[in-house]
Structures are given as structure tokens and as C-alpha cells.
C-alpha positions, -999 to 999 in steps of 0.1 A, spaced: -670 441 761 -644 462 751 -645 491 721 -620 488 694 -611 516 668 -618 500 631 -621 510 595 -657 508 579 -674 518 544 -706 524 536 -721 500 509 -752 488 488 -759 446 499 -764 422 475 -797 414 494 -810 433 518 -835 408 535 -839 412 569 -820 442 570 -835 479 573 -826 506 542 -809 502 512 -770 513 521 -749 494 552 -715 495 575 -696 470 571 -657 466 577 -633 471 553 -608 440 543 -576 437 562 -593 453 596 -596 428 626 -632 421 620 -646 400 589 -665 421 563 -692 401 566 -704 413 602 -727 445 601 -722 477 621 -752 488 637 -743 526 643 -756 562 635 -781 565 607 -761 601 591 -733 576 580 -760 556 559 -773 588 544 -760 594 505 -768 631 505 -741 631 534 -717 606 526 -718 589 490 -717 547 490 -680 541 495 -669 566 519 -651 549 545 -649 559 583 -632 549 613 -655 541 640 -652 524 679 -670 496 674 -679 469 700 -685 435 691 -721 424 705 -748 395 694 -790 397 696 -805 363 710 -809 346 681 -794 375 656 -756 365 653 -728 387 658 -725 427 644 -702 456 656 -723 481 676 -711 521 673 -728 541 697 -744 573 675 -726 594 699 -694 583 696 -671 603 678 -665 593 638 -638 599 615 -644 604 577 -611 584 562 -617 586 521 -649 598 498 
């Protein structure tokens, strides 16, 4: 699979059920993926006392599936991140 560059925010779900915390990646309108996928990717960018709900990033993201879990954009928590807006 191949890693793309793309635009995510952090953000509170409507309903978190079946998801872990609170605050979530998603991508940001007008990127190449659909806002409603989730990006599984390093916990500091979910953190508010780091970055407040709404900053947005800029991630490489690949675009992976569970068995049975749908589609979500996987950033590796190494891979380097770039803060975009607060």
C-alpha cells in the first residue's frame, strides 16, 4: 500500500461507540480521503493539553482495513507530523 501526505484535525465524535477516548483524526473536507474514515495514528495528536480539539495536521497516512473493521487511514507514530493551524 502506498503512503500519501493528507490534511487531518483532531475532533470530538458525535458517538464514540466502539471507538477508544473521547477526541479523533479524521480528514479534513476537500483532502482525497472522505472525512468519515478514522486515522489510527499517534496518541500525542489526540492529547488536548498538547494540541486543542481543532488543530489540524498533516500526516502520511496509508489507507488499510481490519477483517471485519472497514477502512481507516493508518499513520505510523513514528512518522514525522506537521502541525498546519491551532
Amino acid at each position: 500500500m502506498s503512503r500519501t501526505a493528507t490534511a487531518s484535525s483532531n475532533y470530538y465524535p458525535d458517538s464514540t461507540a466502539g471507538l477508544h477516548g473521547p477526541i479523533h483524526i479524521r480528514p479534513v473536507p476537500g483532502q482525497q480521503f472522505p472525512t468519515h474514515l478514522h486515522v489510527e495514528c499517534s496518541k500525542d495528536l489526540v492529547n488536548p493539553k498538547i494540541h486543542p480539539v481543532g488543530t489540524r495536521f498533516r500526516l502520511r497516512v496509508k489507507l488499510t482495513d481490519r477483517e471485519g473493521g472497514g477502512e481507516f487511514l493508518y499513520s505510523y507514530f513514528g512518522w514525522p507530523v506537521e502541525v498546519v493551524e491551532r
